[in-house]
The first five atom37 places (N, CA, C, CB, O) and aatype in JSON, in Angstrom:
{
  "aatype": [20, 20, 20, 20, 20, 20, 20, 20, 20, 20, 20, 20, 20, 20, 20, 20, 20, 20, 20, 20, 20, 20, 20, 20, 20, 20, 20, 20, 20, 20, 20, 20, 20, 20, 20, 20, 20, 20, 20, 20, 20, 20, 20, 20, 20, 20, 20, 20, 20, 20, 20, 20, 20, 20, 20, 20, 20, 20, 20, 20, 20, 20, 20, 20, 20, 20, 20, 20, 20, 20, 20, 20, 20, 20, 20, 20, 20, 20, 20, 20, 20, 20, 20, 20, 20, 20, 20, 20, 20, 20, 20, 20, 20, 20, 20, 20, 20, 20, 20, 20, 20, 20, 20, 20, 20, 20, 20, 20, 20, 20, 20, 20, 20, 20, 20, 20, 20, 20, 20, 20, 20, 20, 20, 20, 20, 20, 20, 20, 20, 20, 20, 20, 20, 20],
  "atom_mask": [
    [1, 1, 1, 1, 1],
    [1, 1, 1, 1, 1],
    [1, 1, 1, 1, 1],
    [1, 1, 1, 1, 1],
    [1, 1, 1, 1, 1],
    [1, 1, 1, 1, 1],
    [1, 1, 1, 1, 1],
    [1, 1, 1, 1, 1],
    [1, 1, 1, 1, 1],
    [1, 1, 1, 1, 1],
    [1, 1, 1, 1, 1],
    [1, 1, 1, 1, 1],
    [1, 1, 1, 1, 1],
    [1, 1, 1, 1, 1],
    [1, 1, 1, 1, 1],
    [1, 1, 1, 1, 1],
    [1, 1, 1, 1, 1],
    [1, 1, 1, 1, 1],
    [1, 1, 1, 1, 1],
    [1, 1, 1, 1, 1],
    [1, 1, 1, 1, 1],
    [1, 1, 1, 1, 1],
    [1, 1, 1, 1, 1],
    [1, 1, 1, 1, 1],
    [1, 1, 1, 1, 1],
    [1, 1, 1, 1, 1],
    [1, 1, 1, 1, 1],
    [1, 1, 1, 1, 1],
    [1, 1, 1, 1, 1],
    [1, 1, 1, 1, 1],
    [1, 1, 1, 1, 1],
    [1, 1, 1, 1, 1],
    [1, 1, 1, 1, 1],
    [1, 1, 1, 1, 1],
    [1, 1, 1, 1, 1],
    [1, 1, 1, 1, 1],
    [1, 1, 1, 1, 1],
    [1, 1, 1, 1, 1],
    [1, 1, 1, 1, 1],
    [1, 1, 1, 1, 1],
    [1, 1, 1, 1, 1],
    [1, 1, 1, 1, 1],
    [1, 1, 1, 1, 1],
    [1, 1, 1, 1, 1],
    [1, 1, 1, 1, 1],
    [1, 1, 1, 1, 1],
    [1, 1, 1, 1, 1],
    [1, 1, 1, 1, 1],
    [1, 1, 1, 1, 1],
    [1, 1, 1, 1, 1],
    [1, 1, 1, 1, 1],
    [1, 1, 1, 1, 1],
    [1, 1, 1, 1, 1],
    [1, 1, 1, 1, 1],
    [1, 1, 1, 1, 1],
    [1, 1, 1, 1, 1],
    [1, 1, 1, 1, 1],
    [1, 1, 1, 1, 1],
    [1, 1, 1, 1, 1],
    [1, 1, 1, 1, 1],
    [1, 1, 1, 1, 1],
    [1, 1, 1, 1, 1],
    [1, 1, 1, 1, 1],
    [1, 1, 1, 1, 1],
    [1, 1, 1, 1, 1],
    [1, 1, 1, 1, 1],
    [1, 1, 1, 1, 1],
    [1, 1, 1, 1, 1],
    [1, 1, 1, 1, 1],
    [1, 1, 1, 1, 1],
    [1, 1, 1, 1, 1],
    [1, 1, 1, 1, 1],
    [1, 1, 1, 1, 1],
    [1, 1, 1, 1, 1],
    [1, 1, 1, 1, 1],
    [1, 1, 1, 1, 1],
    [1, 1, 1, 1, 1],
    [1, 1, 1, 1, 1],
    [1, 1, 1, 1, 1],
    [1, 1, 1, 1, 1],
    [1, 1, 1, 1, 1],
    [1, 1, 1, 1, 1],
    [1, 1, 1, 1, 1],
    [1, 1, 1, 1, 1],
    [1, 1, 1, 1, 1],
    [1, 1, 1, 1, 1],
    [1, 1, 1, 1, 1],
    [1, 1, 1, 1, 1],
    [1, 1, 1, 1, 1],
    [1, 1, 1, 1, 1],
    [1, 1, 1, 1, 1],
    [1, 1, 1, 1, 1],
    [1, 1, 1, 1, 1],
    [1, 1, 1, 1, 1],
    [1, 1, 1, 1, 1],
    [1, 1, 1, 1, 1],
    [1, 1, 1, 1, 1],
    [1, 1, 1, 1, 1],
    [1, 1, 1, 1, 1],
    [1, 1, 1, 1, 1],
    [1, 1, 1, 1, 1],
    [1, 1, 1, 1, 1],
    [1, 1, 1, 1, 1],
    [1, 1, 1, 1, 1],
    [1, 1, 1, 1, 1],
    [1, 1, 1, 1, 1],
    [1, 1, 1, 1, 1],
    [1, 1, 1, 1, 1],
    [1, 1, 1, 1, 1],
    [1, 1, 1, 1, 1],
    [1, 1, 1, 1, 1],
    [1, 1, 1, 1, 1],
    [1, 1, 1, 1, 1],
    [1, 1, 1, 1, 1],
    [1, 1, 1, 1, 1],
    [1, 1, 1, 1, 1],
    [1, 1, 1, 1, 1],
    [1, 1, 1, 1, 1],
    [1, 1, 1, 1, 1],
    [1, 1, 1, 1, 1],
    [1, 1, 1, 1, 1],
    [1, 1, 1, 1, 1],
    [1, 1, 1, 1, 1],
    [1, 1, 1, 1, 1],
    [1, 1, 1, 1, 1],
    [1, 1, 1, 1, 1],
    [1, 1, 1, 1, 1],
    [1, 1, 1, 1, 1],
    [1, 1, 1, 1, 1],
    [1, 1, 1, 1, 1],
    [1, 1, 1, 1, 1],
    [1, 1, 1, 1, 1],
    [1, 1, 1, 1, 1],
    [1, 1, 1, 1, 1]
  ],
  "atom_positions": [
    [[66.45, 44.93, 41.72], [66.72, 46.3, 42.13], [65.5, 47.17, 41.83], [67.98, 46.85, 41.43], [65.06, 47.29, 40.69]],
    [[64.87, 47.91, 43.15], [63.89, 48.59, 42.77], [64.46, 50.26, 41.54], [63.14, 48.9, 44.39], [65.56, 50.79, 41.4]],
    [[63.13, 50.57, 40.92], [63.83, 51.6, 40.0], [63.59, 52.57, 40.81], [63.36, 51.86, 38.5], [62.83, 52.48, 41.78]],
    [[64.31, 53.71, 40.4], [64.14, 54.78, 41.15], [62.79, 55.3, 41.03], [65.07, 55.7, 40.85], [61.86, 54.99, 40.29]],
    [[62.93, 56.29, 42.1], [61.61, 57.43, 42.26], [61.91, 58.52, 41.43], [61.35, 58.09, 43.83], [62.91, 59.19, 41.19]],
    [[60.51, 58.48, 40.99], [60.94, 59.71, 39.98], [59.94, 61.15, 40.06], [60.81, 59.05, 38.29], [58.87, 61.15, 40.68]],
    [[60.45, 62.34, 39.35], [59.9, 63.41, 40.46], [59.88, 64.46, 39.25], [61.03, 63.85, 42.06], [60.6, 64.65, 38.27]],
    [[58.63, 65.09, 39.8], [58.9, 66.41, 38.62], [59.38, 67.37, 39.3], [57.61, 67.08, 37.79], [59.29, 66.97, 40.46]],
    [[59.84, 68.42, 39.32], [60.12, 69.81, 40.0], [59.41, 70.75, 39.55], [61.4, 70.3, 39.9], [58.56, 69.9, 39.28]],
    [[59.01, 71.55, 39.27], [57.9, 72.44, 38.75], [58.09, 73.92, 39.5], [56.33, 71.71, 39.1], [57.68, 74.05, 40.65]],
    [[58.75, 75.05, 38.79], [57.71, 76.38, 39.26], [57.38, 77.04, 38.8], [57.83, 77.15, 39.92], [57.89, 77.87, 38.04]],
    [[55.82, 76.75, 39.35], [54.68, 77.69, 38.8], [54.18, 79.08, 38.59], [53.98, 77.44, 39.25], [54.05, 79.59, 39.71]],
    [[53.87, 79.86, 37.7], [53.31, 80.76, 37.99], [54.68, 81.67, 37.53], [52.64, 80.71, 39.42], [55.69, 81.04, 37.2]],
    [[54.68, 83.01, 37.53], [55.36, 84.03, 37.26], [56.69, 84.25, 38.1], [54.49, 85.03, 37.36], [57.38, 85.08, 37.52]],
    [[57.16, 83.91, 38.98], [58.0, 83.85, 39.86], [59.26, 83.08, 39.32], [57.39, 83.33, 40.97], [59.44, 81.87, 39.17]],
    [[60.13, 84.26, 39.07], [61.42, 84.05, 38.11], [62.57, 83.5, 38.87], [61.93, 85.44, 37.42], [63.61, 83.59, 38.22]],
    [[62.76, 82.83, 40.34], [63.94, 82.71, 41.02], [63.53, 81.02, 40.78], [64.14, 83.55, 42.73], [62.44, 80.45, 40.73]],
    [[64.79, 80.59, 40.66], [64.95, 79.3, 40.63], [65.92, 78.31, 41.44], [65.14, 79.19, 39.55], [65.88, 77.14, 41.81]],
    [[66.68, 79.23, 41.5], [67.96, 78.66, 42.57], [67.81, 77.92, 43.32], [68.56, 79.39, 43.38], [68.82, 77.23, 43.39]],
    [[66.85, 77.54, 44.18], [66.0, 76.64, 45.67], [65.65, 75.38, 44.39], [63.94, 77.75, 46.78], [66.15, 74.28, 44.17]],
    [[64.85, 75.96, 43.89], [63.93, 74.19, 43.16], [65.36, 73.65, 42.61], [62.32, 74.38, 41.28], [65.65, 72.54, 43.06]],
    [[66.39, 74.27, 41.64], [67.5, 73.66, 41.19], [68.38, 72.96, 41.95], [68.11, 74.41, 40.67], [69.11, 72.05, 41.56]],
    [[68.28, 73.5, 43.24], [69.13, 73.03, 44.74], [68.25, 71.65, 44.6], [68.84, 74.21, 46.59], [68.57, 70.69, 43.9]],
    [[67.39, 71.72, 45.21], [66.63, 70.52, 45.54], [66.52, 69.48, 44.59], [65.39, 70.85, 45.85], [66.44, 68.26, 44.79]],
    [[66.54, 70.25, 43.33], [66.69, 69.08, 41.96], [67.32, 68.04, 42.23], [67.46, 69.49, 40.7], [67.11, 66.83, 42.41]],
    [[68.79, 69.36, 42.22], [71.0, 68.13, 42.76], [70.57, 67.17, 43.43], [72.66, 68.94, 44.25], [70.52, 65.99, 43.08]],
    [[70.14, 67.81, 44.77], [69.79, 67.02, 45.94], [68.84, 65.67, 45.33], [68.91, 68.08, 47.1], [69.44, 64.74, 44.79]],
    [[67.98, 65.65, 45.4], [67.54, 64.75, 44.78], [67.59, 63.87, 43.6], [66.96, 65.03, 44.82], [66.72, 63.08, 43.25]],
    [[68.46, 64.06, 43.18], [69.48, 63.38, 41.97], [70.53, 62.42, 42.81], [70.5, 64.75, 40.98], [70.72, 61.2, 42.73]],
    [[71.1, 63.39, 43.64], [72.05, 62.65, 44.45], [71.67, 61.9, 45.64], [72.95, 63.47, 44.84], [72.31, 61.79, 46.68]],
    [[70.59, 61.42, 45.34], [69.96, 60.42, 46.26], [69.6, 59.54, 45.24], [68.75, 60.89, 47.22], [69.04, 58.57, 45.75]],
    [[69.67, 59.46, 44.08], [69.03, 58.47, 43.32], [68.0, 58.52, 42.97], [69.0, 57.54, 43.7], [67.41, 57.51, 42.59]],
    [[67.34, 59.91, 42.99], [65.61, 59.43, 42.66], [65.73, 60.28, 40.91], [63.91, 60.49, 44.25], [66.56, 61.19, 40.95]],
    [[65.26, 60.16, 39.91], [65.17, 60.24, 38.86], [64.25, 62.08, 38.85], [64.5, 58.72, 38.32], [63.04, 62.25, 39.0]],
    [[65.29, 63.14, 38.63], [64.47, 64.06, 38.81], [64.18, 64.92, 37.17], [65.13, 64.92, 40.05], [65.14, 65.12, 36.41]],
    [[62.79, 65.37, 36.8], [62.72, 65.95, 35.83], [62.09, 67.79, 36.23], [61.84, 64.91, 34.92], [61.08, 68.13, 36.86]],
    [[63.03, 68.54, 35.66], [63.41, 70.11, 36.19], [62.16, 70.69, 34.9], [65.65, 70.78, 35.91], [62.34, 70.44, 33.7]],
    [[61.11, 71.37, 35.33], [60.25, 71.9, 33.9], [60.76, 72.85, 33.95], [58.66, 72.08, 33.7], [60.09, 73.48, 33.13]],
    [[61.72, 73.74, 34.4], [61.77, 75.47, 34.44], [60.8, 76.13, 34.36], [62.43, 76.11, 33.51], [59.7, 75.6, 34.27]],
    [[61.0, 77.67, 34.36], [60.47, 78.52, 34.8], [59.1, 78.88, 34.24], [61.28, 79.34, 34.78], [58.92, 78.53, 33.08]],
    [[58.1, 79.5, 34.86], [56.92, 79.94, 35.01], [55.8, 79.07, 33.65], [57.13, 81.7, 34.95], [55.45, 79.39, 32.51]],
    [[55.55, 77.83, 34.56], [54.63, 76.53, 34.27], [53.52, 77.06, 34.78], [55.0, 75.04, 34.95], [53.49, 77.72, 35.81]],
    [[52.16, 76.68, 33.78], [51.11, 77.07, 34.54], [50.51, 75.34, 34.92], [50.0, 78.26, 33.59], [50.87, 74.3, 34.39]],
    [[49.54, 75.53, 35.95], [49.54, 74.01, 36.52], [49.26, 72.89, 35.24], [48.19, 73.85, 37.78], [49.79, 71.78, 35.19]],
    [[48.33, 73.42, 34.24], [48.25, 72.7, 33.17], [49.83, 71.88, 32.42], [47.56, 73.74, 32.28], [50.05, 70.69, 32.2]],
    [[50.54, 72.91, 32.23], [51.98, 72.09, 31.9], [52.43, 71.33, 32.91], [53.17, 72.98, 31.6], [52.93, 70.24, 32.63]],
    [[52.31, 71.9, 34.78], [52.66, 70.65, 35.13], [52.03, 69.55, 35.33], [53.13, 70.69, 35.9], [52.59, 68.6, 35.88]],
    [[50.89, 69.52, 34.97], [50.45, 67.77, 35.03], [50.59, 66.95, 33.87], [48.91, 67.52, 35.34], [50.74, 65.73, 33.82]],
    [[50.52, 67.85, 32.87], [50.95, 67.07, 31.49], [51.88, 66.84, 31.77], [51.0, 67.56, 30.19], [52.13, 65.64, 31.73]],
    [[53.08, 67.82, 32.26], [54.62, 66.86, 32.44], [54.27, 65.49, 33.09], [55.91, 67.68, 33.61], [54.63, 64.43, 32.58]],
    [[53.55, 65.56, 34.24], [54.17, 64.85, 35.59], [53.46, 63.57, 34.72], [53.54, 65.39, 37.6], [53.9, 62.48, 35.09]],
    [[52.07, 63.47, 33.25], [51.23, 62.18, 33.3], [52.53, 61.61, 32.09], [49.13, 62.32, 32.73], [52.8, 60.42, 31.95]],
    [[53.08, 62.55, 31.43], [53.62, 62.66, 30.13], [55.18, 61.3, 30.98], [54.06, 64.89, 29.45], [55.63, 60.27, 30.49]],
    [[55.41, 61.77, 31.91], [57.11, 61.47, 32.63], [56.97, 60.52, 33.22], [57.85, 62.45, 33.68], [57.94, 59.77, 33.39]],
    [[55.49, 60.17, 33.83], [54.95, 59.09, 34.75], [55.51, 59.22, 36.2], [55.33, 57.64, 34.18], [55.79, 58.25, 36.9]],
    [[55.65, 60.56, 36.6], [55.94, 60.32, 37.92], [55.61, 60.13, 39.36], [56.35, 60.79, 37.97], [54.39, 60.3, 39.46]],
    [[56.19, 59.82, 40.64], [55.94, 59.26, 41.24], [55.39, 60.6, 42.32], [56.92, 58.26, 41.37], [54.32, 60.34, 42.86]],
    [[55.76, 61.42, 42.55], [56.42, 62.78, 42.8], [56.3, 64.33, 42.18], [57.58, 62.5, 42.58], [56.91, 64.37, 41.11]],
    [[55.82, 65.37, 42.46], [55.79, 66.5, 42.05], [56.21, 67.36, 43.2], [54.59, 66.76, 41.5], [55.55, 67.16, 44.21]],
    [[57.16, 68.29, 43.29], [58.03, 69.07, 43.66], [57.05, 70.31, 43.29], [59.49, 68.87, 42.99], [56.71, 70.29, 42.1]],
    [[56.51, 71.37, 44.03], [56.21, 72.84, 43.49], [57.15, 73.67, 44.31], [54.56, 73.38, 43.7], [57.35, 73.69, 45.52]],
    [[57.69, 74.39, 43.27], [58.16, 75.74, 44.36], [57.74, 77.36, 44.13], [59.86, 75.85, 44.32], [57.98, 78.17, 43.24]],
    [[57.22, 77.4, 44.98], [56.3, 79.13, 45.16], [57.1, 79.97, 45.96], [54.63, 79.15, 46.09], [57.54, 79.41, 46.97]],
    [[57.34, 80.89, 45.84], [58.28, 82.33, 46.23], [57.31, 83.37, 45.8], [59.94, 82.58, 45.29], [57.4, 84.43, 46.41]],
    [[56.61, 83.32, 45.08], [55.5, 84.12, 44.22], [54.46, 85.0, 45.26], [54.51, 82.91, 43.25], [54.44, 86.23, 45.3]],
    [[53.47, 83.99, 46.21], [52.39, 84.39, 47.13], [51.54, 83.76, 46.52], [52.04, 85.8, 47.4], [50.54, 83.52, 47.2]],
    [[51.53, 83.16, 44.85], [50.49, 82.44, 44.69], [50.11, 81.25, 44.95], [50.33, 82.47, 43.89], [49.71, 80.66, 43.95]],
    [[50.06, 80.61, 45.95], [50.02, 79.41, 46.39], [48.94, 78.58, 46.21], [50.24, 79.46, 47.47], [48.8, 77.52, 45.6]],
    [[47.61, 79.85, 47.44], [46.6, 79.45, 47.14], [46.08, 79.18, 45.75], [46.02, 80.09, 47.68], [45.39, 78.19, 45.5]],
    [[46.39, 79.97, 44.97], [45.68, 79.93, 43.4], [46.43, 78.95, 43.2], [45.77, 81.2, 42.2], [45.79, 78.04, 43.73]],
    [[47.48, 78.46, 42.75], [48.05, 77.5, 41.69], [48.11, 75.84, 42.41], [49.76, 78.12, 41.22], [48.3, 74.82, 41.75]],
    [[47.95, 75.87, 43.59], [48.03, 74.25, 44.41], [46.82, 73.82, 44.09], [48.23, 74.12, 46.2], [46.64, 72.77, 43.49]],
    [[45.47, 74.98, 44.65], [44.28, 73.41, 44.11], [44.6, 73.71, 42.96], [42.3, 73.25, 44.35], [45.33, 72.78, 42.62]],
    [[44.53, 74.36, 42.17], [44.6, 73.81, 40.73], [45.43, 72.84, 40.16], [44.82, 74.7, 40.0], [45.07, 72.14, 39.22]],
    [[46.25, 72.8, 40.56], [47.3, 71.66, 40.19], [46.66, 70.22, 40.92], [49.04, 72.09, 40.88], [46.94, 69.1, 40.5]],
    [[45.88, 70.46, 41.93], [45.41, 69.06, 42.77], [44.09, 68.8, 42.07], [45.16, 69.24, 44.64], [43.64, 67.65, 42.04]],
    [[43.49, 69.75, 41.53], [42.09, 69.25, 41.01], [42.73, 68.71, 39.39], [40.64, 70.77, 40.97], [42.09, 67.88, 38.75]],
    [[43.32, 68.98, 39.15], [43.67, 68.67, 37.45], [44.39, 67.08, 37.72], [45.1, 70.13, 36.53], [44.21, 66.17, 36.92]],
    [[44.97, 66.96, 38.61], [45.91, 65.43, 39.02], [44.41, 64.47, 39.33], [47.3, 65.62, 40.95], [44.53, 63.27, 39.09]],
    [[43.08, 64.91, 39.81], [42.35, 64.1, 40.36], [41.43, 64.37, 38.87], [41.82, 64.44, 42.03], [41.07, 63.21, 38.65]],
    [[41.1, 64.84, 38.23], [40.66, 64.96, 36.7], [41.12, 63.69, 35.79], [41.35, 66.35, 36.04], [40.46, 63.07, 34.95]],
    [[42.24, 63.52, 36.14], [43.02, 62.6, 35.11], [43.59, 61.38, 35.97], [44.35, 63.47, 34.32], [44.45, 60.59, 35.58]],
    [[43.03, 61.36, 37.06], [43.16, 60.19, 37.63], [44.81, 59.49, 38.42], [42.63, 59.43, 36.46], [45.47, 58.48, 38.65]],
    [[44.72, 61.03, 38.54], [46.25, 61.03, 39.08], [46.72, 61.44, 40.45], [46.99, 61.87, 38.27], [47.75, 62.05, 40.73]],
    [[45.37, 60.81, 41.56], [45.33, 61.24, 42.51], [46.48, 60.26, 43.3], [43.93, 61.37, 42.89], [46.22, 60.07, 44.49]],
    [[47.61, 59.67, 42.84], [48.37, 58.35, 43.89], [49.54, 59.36, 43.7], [48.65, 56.26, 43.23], [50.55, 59.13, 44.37]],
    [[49.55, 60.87, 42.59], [51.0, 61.28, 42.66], [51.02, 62.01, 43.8], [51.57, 62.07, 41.49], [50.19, 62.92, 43.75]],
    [[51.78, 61.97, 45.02], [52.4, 62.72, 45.94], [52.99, 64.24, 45.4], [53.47, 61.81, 46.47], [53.76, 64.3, 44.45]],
    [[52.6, 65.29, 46.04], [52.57, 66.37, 45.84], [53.14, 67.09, 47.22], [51.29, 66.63, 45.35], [52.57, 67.27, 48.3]],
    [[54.53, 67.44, 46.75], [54.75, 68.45, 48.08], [55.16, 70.01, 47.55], [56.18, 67.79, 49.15], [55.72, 70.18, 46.47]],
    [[54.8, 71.12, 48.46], [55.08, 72.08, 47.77], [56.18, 72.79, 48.78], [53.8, 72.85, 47.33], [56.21, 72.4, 49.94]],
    [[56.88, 73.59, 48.45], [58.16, 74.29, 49.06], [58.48, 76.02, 48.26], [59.66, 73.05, 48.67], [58.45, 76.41, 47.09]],
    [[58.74, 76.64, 49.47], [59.34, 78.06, 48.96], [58.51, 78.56, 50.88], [58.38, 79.02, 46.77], [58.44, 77.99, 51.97]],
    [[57.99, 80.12, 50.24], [57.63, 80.86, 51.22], [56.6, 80.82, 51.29], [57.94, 81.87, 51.28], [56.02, 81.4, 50.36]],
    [[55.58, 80.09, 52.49], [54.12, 79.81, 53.07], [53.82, 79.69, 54.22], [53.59, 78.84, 52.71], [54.17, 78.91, 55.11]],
    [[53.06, 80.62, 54.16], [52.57, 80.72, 55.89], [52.15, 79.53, 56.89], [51.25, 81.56, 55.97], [51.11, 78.91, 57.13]],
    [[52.57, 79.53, 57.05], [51.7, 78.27, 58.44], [50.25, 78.36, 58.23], [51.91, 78.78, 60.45], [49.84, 77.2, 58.12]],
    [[49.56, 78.95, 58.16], [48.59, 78.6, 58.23], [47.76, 77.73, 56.6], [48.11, 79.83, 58.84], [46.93, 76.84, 56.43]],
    [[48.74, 78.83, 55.53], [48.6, 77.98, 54.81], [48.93, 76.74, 53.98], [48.45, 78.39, 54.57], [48.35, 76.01, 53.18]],
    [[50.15, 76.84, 54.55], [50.35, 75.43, 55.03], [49.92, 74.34, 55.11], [50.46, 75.35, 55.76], [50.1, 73.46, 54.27]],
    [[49.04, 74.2, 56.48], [48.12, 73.61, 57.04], [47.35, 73.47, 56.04], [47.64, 74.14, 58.08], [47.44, 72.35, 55.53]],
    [[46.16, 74.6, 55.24], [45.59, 74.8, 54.76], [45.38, 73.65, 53.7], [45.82, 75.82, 54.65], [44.43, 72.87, 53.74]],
    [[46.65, 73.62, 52.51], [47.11, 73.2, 51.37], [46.96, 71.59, 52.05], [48.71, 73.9, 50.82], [46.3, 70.77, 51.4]],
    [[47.42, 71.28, 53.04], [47.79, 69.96, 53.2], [46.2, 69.28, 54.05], [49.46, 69.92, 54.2], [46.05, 68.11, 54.39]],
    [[45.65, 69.86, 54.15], [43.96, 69.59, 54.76], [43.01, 69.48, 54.15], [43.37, 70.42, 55.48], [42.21, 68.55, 54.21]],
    [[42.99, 70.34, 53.55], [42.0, 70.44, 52.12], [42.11, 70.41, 50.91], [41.47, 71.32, 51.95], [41.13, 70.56, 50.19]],
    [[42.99, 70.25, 50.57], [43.39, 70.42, 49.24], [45.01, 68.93, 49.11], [43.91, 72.54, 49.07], [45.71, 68.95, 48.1]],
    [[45.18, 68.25, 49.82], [45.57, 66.8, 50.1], [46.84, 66.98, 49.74], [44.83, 65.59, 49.32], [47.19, 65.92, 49.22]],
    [[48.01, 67.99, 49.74], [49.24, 68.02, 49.32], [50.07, 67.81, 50.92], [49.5, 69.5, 48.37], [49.97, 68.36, 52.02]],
    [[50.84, 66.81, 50.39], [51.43, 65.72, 51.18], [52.29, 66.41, 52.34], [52.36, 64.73, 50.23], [52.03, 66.02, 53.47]],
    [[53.25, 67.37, 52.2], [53.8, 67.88, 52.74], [54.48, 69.56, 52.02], [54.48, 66.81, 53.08], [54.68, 69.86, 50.85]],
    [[54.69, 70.33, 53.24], [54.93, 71.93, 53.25], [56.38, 71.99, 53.41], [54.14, 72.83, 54.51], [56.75, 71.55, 54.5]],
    [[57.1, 72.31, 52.82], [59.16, 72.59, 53.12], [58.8, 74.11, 53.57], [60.7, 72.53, 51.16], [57.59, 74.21, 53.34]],
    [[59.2, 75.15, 54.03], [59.27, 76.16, 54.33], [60.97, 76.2, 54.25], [58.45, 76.4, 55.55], [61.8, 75.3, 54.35]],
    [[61.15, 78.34, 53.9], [62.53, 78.21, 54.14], [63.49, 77.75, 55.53], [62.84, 79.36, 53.84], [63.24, 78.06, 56.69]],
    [[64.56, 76.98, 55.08], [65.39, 76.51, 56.44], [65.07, 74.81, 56.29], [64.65, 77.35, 58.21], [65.45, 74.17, 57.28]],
    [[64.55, 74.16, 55.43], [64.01, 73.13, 55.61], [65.09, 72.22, 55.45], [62.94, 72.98, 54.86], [65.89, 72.66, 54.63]],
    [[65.47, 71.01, 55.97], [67.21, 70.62, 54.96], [66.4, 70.17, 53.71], [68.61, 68.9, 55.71], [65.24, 70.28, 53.32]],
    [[67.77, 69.5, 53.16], [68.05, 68.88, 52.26], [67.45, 67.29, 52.7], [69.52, 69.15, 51.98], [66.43, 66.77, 52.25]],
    [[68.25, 66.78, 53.57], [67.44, 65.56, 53.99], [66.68, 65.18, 53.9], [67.24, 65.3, 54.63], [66.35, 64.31, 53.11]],
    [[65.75, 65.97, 55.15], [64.36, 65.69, 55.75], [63.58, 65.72, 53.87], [63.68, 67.3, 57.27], [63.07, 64.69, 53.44]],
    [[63.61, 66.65, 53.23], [62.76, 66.63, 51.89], [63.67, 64.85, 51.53], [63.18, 68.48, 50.43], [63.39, 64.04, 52.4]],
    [[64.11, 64.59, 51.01], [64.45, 63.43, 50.73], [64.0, 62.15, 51.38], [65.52, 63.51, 50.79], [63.74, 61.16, 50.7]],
    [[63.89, 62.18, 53.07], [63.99, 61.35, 53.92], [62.25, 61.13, 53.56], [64.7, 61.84, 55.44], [61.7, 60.07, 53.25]],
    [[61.76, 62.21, 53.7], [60.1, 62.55, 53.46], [59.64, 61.79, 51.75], [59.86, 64.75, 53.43], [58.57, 61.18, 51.69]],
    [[60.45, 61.9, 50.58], [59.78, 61.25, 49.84], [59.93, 59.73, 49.68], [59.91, 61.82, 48.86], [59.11, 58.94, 49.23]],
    [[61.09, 59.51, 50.13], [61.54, 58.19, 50.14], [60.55, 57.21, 51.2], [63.14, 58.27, 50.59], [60.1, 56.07, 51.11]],
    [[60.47, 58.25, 52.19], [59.16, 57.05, 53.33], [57.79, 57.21, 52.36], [58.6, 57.93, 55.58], [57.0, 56.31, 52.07]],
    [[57.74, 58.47, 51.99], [56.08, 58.49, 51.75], [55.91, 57.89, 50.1], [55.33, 60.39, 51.93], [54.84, 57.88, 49.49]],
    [[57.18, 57.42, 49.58], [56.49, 56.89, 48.39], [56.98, 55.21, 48.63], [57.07, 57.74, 46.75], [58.07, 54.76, 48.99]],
    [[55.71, 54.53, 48.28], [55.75, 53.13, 48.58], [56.35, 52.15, 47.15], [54.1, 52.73, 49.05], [55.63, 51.92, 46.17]],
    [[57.85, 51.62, 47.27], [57.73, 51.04, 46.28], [57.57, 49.58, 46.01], [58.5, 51.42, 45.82], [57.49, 48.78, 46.94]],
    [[57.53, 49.29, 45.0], [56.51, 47.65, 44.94], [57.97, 47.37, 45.09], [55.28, 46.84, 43.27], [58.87, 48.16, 44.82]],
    [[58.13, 45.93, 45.62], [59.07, 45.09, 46.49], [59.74, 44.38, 44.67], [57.99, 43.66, 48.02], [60.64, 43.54, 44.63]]
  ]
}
């Protein structure tokens, strides 16, 4: 039996609503993937220590804030610092399309949830994009 996927949730930065990342937590619990919740206002430094500390497969960001740009590369240059460039990184909350795009082009974060996104598709999305050994 493969072990589960396991996932940090993380939100960063000053932005006190949590309700969405906690949603997505359930959700992803109730799929089986092993989820660890850091609560509220992580600066990227705590979340990579979580994510090297937990060993996970997976990092969850959720931004409602506007700080996107600031806190994603940072969180992507600190994962490639420590040699932790195989963790899949998706980020979710409120982001423009363009930056969006942006985050996921240059700065290598796997996939963008925007609001309205299901429940699924985020699930369906980590489960294809993380490869597990047979």
């Amino acid at each position: 039996m493969a072990k589960p996927i396991r996932v940090l949730v993380a939100k960063p930065g000053l932005d006190g609503h949590d309700r969405g990342a906690k949603i997505i937590a359930r959700a992803l619990r109730d799929a089986g993937m092993e989820v660890i919740y850091t609560g509220l206002r992580q600066t990227p430094e705590m979340i990579v220590h979580a994510a090297l500390e937990e060993d996970v497969q997976v990092i969850g960001l959720s931004i409602l804030s506007g700080a996107h740009n600031a806190i994603v590369p940072r969180v992507m240059e600190l994962l490639r610092q420590r040699g932790m460039s195989d963790v899949l990184v998706i980020v979710g909350g409120i982001i423009p399309d363009e930056d969006a795009e942006e985050l996921k082009k240059r700065h290598g974060v796997a996939a963008v949830f925007q609001p309205g996104a299901s429940l699924d598709s985020i699930v369906e999305f980590i489960r294809t994009a993380v490869q597990q050994p047979a």
